[in-house]
C-alpha positions as CSV (number, residue, x, y, z in Angstrom):
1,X,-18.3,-23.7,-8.1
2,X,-21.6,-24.5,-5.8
3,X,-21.1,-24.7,-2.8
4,X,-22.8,-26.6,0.3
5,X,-23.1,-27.1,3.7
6,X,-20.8,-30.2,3.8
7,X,-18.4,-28.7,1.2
8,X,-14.6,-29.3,2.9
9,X,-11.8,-27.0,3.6
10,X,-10.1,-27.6,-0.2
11,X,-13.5,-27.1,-1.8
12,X,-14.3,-23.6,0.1
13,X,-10.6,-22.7,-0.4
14,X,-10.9,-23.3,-4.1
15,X,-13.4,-21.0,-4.4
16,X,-12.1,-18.3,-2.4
17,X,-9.0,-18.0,-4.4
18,X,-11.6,-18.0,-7.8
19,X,-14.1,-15.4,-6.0
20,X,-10.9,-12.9,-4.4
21,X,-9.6,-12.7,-8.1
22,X,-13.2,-11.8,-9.3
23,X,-13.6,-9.2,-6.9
24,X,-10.3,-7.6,-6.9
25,X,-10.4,-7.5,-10.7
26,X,-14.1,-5.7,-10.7
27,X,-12.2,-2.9,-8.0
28,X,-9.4,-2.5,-10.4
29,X,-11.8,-2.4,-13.3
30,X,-13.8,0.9,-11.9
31,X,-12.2,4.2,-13.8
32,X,-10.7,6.5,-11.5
33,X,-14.4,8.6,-11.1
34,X,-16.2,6.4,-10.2
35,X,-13.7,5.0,-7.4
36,X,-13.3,8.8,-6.5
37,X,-17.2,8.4,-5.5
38,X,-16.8,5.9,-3.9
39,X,-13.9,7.1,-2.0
40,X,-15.6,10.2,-1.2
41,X,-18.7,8.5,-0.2
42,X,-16.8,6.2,2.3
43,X,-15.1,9.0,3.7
44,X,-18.3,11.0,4.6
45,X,-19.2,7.3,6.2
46,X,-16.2,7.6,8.3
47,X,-17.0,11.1,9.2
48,X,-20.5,10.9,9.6
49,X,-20.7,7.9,11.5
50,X,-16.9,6.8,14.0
51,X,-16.5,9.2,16.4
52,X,-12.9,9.2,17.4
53,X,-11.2,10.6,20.7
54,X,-8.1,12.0,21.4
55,X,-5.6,9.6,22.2
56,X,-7.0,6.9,20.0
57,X,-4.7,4.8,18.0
58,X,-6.4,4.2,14.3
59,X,-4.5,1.1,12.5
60,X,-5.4,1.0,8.7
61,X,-3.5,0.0,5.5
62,X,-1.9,1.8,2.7
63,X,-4.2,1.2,-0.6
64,X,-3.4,-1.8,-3.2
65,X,-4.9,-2.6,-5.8
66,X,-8.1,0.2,-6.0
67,X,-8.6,-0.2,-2.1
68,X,-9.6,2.7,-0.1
69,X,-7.1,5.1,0.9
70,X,-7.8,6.0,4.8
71,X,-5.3,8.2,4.8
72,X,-8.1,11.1,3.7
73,X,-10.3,10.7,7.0
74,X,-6.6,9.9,9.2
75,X,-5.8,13.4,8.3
76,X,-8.5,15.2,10.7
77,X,-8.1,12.9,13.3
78,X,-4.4,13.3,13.5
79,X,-4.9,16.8,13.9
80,X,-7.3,16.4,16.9
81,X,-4.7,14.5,18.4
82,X,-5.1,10.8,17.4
83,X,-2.7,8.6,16.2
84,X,-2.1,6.5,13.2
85,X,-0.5,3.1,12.7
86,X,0.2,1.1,9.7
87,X,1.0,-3.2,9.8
88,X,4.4,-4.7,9.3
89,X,4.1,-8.6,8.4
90,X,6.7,-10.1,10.9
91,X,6.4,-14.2,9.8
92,X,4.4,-16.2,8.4
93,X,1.5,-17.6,10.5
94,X,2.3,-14.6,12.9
95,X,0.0,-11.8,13.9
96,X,0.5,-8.3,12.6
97,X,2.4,-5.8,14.5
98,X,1.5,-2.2,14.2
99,X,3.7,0.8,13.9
100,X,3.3,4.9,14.6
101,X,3.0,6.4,11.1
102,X,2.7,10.0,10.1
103,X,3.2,11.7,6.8
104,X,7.3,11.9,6.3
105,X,7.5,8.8,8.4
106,X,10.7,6.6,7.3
107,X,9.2,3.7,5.4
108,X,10.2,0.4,3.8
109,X,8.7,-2.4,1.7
110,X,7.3,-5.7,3.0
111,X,4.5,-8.2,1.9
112,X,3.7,-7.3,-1.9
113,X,5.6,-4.4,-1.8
114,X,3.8,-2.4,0.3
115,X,5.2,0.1,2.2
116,X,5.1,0.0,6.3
117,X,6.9,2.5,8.5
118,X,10.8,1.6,9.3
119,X,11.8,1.3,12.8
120,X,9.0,3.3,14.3
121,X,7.3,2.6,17.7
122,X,5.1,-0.9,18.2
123,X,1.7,0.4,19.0
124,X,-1.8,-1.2,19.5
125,X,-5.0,0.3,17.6
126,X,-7.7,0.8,19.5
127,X,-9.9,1.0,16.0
128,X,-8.8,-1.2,12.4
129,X,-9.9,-0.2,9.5
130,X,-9.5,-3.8,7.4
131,X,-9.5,-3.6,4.0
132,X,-11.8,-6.2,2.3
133,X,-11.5,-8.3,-1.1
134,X,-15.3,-8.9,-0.8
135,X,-17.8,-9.2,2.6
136,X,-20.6,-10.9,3.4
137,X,-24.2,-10.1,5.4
138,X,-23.0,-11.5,8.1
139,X,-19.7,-9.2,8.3
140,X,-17.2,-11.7,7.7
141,X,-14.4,-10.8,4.9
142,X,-12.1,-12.2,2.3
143,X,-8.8,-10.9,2.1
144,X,-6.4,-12.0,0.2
145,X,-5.8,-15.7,2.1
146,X,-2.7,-15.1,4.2
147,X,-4.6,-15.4,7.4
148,X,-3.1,-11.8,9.1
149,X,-5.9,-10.2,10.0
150,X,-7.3,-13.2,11.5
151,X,-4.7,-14.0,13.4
152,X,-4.4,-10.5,14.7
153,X,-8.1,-9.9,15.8
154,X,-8.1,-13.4,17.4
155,X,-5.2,-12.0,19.3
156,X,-6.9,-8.7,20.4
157,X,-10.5,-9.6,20.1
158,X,-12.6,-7.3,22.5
159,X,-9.7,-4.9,22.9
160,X,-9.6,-3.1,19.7
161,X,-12.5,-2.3,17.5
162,X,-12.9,-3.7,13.8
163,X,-14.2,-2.2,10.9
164,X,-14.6,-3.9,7.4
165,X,-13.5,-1.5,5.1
166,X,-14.9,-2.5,1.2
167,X,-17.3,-1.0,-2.4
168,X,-20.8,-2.3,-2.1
169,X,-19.7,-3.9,-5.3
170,X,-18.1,-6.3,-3.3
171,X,-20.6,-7.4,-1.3
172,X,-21.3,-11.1,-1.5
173,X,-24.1,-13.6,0.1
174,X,-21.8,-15.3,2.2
175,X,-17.9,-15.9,2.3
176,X,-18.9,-19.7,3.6
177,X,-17.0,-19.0,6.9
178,X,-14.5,-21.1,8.8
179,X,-13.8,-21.5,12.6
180,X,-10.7,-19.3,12.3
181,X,-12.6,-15.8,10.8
182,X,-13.5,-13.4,12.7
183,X,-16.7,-11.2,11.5
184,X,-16.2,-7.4,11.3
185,X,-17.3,-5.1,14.6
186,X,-18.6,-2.6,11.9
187,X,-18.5,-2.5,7.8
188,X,-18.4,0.7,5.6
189,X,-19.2,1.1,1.9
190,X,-19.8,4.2,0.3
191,X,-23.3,3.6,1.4
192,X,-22.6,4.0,5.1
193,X,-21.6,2.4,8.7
194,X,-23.0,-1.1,9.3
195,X,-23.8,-3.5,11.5
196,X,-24.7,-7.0,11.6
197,X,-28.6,-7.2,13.2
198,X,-31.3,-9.8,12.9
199,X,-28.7,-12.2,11.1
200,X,-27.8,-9.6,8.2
201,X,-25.7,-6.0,7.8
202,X,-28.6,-3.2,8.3
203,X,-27.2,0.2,7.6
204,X,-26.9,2.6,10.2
205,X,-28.0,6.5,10.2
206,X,-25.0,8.6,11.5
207,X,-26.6,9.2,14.7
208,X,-27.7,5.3,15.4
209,X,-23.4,4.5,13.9
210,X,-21.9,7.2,16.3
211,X,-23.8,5.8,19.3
212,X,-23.5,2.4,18.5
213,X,-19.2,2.7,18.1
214,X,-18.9,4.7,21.2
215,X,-20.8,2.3,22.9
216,X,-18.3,-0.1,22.0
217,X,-15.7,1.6,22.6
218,X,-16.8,2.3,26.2
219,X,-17.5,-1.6,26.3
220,X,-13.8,-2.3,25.5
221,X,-12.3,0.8,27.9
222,X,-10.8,1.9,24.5
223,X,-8.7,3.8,23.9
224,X,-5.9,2.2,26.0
225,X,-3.8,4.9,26.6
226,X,-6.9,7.4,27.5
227,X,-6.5,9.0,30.5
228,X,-9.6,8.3,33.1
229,X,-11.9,10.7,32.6
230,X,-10.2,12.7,29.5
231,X,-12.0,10.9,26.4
232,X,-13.1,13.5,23.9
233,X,-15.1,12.1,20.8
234,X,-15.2,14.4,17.6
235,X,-17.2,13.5,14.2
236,X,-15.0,15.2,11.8
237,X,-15.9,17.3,8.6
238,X,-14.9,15.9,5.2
239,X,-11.8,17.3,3.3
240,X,-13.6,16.3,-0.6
241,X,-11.4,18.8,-3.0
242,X,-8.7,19.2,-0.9
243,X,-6.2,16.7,-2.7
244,X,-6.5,16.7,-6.2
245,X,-5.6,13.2,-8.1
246,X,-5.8,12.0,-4.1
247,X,-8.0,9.1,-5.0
248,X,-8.6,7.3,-8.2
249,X,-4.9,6.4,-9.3
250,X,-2.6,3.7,-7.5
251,X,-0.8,5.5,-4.7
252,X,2.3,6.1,-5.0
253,X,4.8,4.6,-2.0
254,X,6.7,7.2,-0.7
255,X,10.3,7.3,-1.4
256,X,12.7,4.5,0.3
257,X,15.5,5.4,2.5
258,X,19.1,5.0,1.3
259,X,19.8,1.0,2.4
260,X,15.9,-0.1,2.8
């Protein structure tokens, strides 16, 4: 379907629904090396490029379909003493809530079946990682049309910091966006940390990403619950090797508790 500028809402949600299946069909489609790369090479973006202090809350979302698994990076930052949170859908046309997860956290299933923590605390992320369907060069995304993420930026916009999280592979010339999205702080790919400049992304060096996110952050007195004067920013080392069958394969949700 062509689209134009005075295409209407039905048109442009026509072909959203045709282009998310095309693009989550060519992530599924990549064998389990090749999304390993690109796992690995999105990781040593993370690393390279988002400096993260202690006491800094990072929302992200457990991989479907082929997505990127965050939980990789999440591991050094835990253990340098930030936190990690994970959404719970709580009604349609709501905003997402966020809450504390950790490995062994009790979990349960919501929104196509995928596991969120059960019953653990409501916290706000100072940095989302958003999983993308496909992203355009002017850092807006296309989920999967349910309008969370939307709603939740909207809510915090200028108090938490974004990042589009998607392959290259997905990349399209434009999403044709609406009033109600909200463009992406900051996108990833395996090829690195960018940023929307001069009305397109332009990738960022690790130096030029690292300054340019703590900047922000500064910007938006993140994190929240940062004492004055006690923010520590650290550019962790990549953990490639360490998990064997890690990436590649659908992740497994961790086992249910009796009742859930």
């Amino acid at each position: 379907m062509e689209l134009t500028s005075t295409s209407n809402w039905s048109d442009i949600a026509a072909w959203r629904k045709s282009e998310r299946a095309r693009l989550v069909a060519t992530r599924q489609g990549l064998s389990a090396d090749h999304l390993r790369a690109l796992n690995d090479g999105i990781t040593t973006a993370l690393r390279n490029g988002l400096p993260v202090s202690r006491g800094c809350v990072i929302g992200f979302c457990w991989p479907f379909k082929a997505e990127y698994d965050a939980r990789h990076p999440l591991r050094y930052w835990r253990e340098r003493g930030a936190e990690a949170a994970l959404p719970e859908v709580v009604g349609k046309g709501q905003p997402l809530i966020f809450r504390r997860w950790w490995p062994g956290a009790p979990m349960k299933r919501g929104v196509y079946d995928i596991p969120y923590p059960d019953g653990t605390e409501v916290v706000v992320p100072d940095i989302a990682l958003v999983p993308m369907n496909g992203c355009d060069d002017l850092g807006y995304r296309l989920g999967y049309g349910g309008g969370y993420f939307d709603r939740t930026l909207a809510q915090w916009r200028n108090r938490m910091i974004a990042i589009g999280v998607a392959f290259e592979a997905l990349r399209v010339p434009t999403i044709h966006p609406q009033p109600h999205d909200i463009p992406m702080d900051f996108i990833v790919t395996e090829a690195g940390l960018q940023r929307v400049a001069g009305g397109r992304l332009r990738l960022l060096d690790a130096g030029e990403a690292s300054a340019a996110v703590r900047s922000l952050m500064i910007a938006r007195k993140l994190p929240k619950a940062a004492p004055a004067g006690q923010v520590e920013y650290a550019s962790p080392p990549c953990f490639a090797g360490e998990y064997p069958g890690f990436f590649g394969d659908e992740p497994k949700a961790p086992p249910e508790t009796p009742g859930n």
